[in-house]
Residue frames as a rotation matrix with the C-alpha (Angstrom) as fourth column:
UNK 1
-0.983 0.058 -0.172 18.87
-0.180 -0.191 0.965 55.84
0.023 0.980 0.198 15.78
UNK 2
-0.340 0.935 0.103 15.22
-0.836 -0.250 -0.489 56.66
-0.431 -0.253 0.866 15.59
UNK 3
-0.551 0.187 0.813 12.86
0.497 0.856 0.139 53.72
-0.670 0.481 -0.565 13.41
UNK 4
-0.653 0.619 -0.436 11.54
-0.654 -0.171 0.737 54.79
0.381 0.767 0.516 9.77
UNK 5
0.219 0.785 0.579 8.62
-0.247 0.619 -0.745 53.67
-0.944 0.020 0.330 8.86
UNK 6
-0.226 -0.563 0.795 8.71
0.443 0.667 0.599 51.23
-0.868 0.487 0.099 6.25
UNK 7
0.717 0.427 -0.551 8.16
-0.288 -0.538 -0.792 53.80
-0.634 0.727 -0.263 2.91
UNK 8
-0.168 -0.504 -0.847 11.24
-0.895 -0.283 0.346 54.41
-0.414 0.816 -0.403 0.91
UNK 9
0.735 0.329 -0.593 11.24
-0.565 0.780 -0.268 51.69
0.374 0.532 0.760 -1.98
UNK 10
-0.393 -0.914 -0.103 14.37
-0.700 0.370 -0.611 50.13
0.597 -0.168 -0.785 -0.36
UNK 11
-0.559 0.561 0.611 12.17
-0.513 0.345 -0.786 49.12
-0.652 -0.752 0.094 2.27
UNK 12
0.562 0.686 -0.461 9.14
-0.778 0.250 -0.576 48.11
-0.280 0.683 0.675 -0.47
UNK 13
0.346 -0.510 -0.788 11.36
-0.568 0.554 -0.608 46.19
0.747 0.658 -0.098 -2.42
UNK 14
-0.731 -0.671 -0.120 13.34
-0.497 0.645 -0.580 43.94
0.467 -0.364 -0.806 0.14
UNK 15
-0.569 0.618 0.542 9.54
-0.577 0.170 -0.799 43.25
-0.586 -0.768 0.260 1.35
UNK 16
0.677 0.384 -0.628 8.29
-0.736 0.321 -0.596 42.14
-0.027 0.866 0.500 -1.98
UNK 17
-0.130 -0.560 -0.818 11.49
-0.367 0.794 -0.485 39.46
0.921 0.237 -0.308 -2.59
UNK 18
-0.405 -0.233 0.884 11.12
-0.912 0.178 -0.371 37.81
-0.071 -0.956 -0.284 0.63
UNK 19
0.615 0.786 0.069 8.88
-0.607 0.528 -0.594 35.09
-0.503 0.323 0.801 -1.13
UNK 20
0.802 -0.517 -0.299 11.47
-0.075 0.410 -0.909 34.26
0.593 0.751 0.290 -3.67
UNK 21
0.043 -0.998 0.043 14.01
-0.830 -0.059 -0.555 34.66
0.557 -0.012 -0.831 -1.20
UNK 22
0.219 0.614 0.759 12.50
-0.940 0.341 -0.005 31.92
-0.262 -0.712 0.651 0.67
UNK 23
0.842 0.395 0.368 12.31
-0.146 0.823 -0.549 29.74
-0.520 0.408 0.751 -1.71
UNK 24
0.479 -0.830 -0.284 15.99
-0.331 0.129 -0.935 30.13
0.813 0.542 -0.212 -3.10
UNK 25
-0.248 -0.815 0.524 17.22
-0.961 0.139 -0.239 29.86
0.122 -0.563 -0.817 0.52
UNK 26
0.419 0.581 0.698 14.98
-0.580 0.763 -0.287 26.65
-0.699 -0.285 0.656 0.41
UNK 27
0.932 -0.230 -0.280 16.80
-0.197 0.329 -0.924 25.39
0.304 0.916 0.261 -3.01
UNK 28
0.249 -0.749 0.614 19.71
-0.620 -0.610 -0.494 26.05
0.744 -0.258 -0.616 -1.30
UNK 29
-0.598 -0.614 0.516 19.84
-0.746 0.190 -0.638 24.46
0.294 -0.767 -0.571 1.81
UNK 30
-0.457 -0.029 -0.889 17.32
-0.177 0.982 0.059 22.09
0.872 0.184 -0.454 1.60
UNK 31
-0.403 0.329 -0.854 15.74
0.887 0.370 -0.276 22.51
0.225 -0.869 -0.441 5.13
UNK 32
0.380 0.616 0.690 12.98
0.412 -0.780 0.471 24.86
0.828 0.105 -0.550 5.75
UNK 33
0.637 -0.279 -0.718 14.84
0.754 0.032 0.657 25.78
-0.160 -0.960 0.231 9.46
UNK 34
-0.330 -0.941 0.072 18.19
0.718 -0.200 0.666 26.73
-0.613 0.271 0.742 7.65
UNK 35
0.195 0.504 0.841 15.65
0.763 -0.617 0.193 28.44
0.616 0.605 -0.505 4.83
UNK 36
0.591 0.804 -0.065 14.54
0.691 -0.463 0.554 30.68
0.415 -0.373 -0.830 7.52
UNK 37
0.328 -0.794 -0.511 17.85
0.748 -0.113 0.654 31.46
-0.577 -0.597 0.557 9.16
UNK 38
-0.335 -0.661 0.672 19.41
0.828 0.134 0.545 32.12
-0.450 0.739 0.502 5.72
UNK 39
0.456 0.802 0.386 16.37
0.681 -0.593 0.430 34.43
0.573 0.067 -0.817 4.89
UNK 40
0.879 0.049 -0.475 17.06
0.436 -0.487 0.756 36.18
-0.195 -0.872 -0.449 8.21
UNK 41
-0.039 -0.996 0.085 20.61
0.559 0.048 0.828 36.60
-0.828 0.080 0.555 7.43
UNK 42
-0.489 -0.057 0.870 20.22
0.834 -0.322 0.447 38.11
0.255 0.945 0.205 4.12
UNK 43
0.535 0.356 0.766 17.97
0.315 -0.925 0.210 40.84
0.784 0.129 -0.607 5.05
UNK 44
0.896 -0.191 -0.401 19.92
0.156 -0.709 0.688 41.77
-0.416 -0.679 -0.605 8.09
UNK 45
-0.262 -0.891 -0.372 22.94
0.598 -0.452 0.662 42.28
-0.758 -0.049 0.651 5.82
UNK 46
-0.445 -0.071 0.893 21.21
0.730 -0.607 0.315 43.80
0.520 0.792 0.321 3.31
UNK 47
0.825 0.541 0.164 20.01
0.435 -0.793 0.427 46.47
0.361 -0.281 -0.889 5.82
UNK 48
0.553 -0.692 -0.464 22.87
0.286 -0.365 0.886 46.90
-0.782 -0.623 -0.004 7.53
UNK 49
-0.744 -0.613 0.266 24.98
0.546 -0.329 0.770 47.31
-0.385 0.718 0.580 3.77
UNK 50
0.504 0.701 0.504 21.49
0.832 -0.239 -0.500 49.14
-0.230 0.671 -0.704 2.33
UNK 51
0.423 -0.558 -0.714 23.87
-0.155 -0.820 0.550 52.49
-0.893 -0.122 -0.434 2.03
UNK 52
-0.713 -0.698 0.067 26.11
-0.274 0.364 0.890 50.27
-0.646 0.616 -0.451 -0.89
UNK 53
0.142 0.606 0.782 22.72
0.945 0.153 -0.290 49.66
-0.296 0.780 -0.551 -2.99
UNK 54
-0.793 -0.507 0.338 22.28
0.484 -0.187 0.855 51.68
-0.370 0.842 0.393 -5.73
UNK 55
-0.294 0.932 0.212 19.54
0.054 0.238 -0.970 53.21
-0.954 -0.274 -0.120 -6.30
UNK 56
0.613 0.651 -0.448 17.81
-0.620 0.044 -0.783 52.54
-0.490 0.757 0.431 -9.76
UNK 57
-0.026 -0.325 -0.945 19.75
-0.859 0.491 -0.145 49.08
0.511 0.808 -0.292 -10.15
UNK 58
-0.099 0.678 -0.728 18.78
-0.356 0.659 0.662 45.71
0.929 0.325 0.176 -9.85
UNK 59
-0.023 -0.022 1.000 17.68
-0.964 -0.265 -0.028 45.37
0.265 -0.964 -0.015 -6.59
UNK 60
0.841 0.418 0.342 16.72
-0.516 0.809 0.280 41.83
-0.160 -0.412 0.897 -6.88
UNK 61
0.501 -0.816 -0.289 20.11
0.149 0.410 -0.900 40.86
0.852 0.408 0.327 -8.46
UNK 62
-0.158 -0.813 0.560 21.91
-0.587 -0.379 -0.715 42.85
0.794 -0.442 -0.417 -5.96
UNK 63
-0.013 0.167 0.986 20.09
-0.988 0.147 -0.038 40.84
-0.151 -0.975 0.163 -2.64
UNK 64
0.954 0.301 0.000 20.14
-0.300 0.951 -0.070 37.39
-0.021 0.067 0.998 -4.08
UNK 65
0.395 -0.668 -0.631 23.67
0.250 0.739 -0.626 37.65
0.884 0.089 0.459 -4.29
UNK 66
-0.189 -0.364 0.912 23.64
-0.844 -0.414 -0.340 38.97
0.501 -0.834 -0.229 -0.77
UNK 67
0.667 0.464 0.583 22.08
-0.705 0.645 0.295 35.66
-0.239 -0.608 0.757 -0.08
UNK 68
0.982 -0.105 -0.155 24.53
0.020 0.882 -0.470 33.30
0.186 0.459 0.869 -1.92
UNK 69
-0.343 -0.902 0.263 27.29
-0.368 -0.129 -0.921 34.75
0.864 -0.413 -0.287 -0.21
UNK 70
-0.150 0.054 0.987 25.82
-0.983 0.096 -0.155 34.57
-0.103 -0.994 0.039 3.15
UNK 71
0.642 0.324 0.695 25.45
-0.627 0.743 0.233 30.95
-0.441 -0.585 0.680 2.61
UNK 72
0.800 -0.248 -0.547 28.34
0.065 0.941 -0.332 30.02
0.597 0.230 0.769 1.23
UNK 73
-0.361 -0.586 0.726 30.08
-0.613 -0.438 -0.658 31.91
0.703 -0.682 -0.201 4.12
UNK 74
0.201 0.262 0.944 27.86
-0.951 0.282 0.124 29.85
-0.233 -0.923 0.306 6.17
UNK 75
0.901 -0.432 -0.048 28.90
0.415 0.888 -0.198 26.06
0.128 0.158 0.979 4.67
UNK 76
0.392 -0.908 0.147 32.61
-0.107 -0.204 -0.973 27.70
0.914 0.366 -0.177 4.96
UNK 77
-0.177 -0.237 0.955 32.11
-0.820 -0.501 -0.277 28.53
0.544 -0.832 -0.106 8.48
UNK 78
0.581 0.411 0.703 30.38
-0.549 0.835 -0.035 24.93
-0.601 -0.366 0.711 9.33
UNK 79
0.490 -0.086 -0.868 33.09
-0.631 0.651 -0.421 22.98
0.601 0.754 0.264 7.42
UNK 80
0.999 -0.043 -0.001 34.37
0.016 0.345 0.938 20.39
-0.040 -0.938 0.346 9.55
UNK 81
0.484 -0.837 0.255 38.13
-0.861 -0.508 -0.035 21.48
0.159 -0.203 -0.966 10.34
UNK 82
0.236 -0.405 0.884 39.22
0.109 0.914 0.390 17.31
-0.966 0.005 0.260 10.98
UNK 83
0.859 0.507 -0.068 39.79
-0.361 0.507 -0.783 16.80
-0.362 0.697 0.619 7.38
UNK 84
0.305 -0.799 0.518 42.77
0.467 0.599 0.650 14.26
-0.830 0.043 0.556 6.80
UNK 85
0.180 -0.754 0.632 43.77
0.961 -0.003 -0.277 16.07
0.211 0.657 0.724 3.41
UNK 86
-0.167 -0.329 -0.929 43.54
0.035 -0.944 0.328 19.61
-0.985 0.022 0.169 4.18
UNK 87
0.289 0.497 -0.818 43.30
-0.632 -0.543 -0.553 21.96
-0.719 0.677 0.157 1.43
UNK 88
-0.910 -0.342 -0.233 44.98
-0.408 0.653 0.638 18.94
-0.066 0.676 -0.734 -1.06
UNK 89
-0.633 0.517 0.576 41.62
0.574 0.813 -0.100 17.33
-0.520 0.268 -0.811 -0.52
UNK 90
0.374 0.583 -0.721 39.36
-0.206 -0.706 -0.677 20.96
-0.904 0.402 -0.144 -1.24
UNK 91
-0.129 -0.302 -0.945 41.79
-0.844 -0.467 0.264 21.04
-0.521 0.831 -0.194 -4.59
UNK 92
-0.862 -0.191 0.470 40.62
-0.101 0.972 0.210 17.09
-0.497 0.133 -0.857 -5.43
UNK 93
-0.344 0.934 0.097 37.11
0.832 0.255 0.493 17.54
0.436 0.250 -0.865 -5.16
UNK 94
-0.863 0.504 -0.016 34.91
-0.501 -0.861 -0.093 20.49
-0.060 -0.072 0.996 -5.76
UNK 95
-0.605 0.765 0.223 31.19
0.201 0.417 -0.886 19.91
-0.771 -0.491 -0.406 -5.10
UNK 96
-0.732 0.091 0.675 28.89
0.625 -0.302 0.719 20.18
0.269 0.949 0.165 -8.21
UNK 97
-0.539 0.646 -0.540 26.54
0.009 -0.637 -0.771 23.40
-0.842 -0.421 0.337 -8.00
UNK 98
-0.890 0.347 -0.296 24.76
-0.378 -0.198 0.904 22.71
0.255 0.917 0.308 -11.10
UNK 99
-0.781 0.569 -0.257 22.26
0.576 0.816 0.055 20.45
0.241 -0.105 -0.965 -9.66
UNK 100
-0.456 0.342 -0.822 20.78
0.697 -0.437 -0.569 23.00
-0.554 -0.832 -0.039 -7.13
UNK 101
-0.936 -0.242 -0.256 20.77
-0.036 -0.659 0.751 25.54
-0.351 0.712 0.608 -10.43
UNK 102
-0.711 0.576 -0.403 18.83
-0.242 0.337 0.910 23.38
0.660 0.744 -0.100 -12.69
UNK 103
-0.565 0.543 -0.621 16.43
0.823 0.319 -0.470 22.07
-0.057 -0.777 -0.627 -9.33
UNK 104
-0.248 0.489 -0.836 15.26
0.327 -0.770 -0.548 25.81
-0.912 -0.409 0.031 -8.67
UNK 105
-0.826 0.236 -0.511 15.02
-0.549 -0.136 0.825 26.42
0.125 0.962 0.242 -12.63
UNK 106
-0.921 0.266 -0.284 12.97
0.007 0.741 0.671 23.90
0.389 0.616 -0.685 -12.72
UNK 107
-0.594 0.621 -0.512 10.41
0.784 0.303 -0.541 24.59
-0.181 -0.723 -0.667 -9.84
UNK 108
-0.402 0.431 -0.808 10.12
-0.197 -0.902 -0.383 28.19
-0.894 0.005 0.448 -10.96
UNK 109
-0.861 0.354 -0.364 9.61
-0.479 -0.325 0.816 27.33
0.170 0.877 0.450 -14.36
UNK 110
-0.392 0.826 -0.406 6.22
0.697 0.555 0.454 24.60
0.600 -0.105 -0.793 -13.08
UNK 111
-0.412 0.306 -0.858 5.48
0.798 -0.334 -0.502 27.23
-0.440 -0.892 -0.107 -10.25
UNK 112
-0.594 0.251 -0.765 5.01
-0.167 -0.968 -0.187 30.05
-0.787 0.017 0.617 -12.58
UNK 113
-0.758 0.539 -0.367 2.95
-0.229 0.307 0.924 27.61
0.611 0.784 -0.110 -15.25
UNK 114
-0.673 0.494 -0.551 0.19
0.705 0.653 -0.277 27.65
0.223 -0.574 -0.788 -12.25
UNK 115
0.435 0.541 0.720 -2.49
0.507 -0.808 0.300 29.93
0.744 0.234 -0.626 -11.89
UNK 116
-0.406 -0.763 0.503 -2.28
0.167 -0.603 -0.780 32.80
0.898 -0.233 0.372 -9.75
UNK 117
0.423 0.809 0.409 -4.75
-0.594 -0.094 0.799 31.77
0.685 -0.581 0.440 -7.33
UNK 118
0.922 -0.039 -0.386 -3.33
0.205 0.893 0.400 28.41
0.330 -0.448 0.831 -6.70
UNK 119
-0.193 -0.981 -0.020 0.40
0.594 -0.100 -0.798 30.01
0.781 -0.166 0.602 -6.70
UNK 120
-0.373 -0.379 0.847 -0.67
-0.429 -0.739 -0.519 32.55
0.822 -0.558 0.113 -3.92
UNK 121
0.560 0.655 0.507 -2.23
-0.757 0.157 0.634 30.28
0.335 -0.739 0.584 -2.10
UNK 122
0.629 -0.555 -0.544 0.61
0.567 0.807 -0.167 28.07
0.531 -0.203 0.822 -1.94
UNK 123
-0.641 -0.732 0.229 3.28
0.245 -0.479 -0.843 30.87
0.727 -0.485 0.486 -0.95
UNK 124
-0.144 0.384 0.912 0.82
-0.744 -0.650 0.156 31.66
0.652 -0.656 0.379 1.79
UNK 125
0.799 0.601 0.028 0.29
-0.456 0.574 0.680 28.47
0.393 -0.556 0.732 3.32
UNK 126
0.585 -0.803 -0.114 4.08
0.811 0.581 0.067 27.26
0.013 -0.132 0.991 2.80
UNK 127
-0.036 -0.527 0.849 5.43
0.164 -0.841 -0.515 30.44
0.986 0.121 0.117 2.95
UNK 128
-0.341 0.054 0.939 4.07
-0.445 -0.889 -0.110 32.18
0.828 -0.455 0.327 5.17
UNK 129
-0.998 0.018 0.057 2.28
-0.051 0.238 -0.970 30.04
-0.031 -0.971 -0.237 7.53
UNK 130
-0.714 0.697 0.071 -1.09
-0.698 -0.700 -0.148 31.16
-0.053 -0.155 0.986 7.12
UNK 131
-0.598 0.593 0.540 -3.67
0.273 0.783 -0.559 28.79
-0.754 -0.186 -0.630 8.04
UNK 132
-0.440 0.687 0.578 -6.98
0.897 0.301 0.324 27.75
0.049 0.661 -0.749 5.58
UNK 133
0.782 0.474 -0.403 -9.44
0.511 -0.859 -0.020 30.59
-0.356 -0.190 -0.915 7.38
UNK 134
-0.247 -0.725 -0.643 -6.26
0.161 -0.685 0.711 33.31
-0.956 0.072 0.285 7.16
UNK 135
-0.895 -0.444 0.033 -6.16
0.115 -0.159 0.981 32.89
-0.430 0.882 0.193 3.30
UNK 136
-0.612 0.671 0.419 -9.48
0.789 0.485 0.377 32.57
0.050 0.561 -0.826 2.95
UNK 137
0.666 0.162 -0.728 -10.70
0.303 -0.951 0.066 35.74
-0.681 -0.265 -0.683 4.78
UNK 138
-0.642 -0.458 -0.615 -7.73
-0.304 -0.585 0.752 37.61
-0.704 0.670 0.236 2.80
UNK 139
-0.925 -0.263 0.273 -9.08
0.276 0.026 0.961 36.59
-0.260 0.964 0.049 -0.41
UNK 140
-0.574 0.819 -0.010 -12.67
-0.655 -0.467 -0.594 36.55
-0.491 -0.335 0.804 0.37
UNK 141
-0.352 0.131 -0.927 -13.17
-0.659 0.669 0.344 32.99
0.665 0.732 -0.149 -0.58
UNK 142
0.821 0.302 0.484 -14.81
-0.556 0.611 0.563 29.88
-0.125 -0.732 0.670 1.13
UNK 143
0.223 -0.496 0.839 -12.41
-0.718 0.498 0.486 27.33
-0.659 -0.711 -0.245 2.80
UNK 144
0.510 0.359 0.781 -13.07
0.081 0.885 -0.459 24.89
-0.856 0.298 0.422 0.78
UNK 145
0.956 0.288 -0.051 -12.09
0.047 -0.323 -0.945 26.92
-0.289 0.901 -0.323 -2.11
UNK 146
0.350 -0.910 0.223 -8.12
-0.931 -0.365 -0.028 27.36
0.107 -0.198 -0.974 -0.89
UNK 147
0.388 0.197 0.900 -8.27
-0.534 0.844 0.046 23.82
-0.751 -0.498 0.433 -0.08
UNK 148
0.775 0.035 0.631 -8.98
0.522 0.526 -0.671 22.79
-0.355 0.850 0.390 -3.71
UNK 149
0.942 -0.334 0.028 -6.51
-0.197 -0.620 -0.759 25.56
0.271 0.710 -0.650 -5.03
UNK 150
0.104 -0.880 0.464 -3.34
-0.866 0.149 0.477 24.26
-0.489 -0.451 -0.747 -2.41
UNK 151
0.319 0.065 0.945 -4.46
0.088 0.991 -0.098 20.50
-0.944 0.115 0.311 -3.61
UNK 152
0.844 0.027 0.536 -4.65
0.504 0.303 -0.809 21.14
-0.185 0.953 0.242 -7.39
UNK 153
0.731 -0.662 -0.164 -1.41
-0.681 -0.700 -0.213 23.08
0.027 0.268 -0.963 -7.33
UNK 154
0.013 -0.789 0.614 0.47
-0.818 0.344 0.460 20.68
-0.575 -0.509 -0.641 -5.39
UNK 155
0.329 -0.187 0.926 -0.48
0.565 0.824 -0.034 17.78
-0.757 0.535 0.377 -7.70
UNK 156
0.934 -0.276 0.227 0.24
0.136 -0.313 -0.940 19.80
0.331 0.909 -0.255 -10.81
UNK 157
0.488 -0.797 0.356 3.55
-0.841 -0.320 0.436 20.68
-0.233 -0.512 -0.826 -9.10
UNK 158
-0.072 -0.308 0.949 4.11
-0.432 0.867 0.249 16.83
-0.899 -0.392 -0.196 -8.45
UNK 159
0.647 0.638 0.418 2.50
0.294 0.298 -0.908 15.98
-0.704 0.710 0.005 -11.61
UNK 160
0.956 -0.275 0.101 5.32
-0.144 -0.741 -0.655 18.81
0.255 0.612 -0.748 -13.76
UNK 161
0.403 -0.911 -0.092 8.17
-0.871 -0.350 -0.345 17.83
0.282 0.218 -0.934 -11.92
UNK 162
-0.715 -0.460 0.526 8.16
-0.382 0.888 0.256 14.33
-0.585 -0.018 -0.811 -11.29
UNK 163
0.212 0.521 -0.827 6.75
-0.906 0.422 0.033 12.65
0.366 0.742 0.561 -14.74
UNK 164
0.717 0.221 0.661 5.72
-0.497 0.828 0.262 9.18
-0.490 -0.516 0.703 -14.20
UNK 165
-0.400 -0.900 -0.172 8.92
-0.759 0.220 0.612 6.75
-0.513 0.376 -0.772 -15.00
UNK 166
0.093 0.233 -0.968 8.71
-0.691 0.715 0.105 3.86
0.717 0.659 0.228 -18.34
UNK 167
0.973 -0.016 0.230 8.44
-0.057 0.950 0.307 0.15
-0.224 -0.312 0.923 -17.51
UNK 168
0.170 -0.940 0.296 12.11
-0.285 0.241 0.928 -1.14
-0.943 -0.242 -0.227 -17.11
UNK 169
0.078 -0.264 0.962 11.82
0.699 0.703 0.136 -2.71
-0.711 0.661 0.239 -20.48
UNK 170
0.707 0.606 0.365 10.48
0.706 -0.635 -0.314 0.73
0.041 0.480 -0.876 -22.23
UNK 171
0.596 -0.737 -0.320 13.33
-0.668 -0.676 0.313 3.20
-0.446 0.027 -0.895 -21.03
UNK 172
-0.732 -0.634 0.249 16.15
0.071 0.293 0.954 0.61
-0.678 0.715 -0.169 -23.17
UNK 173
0.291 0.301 0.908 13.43
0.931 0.130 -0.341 0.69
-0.220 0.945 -0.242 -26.27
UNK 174
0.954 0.154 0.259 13.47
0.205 -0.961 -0.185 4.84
0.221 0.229 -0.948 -25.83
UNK 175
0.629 -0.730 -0.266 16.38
-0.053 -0.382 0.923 4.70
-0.775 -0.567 -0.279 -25.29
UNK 176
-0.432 -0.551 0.714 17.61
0.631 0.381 0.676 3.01
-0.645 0.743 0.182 -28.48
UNK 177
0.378 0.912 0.161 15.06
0.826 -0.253 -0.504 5.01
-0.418 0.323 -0.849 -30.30
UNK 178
0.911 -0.153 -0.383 16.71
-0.185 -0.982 -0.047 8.43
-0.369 0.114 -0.922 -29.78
UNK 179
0.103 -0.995 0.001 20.53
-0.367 -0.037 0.929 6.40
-0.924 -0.096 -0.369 -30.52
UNK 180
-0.795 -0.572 0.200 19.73
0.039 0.281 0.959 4.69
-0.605 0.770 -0.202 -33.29
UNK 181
-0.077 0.940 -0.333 17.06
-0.927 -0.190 -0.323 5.42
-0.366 0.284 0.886 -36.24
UNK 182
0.339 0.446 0.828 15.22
-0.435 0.855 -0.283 2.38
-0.834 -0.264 0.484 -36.67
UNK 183
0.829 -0.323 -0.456 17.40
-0.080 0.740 -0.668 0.73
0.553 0.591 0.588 -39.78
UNK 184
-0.252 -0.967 -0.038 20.61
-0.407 0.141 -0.903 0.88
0.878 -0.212 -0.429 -37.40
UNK 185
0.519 0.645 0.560 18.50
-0.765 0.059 0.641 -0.58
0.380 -0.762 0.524 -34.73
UNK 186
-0.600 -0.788 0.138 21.06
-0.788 0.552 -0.275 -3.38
0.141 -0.274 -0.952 -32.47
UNK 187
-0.180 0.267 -0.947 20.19
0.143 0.959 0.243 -6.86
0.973 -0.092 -0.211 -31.83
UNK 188
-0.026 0.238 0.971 18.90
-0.903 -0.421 0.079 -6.68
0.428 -0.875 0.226 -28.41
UNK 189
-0.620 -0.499 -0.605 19.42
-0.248 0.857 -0.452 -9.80
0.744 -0.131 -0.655 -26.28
């Protein structure tokens, strides 16, 4: 089978979501290694199934859940086969997938409240790889300038998704605050 070159939009399109698929397979698994794998995986079945896309429907729907299969086929395949209940224990305890949900909600929604300087200059540097010079030559900025844009993202990041916690004494006042309005207020000991 000869090699295309990369035109048709099938191609276009499965190049464009690599970014995002990153970063879900990163939500996901938690280890930038496994990311990569998981990544890897996903586009070689969506090439190999590209025949079963559709064209002119949602491509990005259709390859993200090529990715959330391929990794929960892969925690299926890596479960550990010792387990003293057997399926009685699978039907005991189910694992909660909300966390992971509300985790990647949350990054996209601070990630896309950053500019668009400081966001491409993050997905290049942690994405991709791409060193200070690299991003800087692409953009046609000084060093210095990517520097400050990776820095002031990453604190605004840090800054958006971990708010600074109350004094120990302050999270039971706000706490009573929101339970009771201040004539049903408890004795507090």
């Amino acid at each position: 089978m000869p090699i295309r070159a990369v035109t048709t939009d099938f191609d276009l399109d499965l190049i464009e979501s690599l970014a995002r698929l990153h970063i879900y397979a990163l939500a996901l698994t938690r280890n930038g290694d496994r990311a990569d794998d998981l990544v890897q995986q996903t586009v070689l079945k969506a090439l190999a199934g590209r025949e079963s896309f559709r064209p002119g429907t949602n491509f990005t729907g259709w390859i993200f859940r090529i990715q959330r299969n391929e990794f929960i086929s892969e925690l299926r395949r890596n479960r550990p086969s010792d387990d003293v209940l057997g399926e009685a224990g699978d039907r005991l305890s189910v694992p909660a997938a909300q966390e992971e949900g509300l985790v990647l909600r949350e990054f996209l929604g601070a990630f896309r409240q950053l500019t668009g300087e400081a966001r491409e200059a993050l997905l290049l540097a942690r994405l991709d790889g791409w060193s200070y010079r690299q991003i800087a030559d692409r953009s046609g900025i000084a060093v210095g300038t990517v520097k400050s844009r990776i820095s002031r993202g990453r604190s605004t990041l840090k800054r958006m998704l971990d708010p600074p916690a109350l004094p120990p004494g302050r999270l039971q006042q706000s706490v009573t605050d929101i339970a009771c309005p201040s004539t049903e207020r408890p004795h507090l000991l």
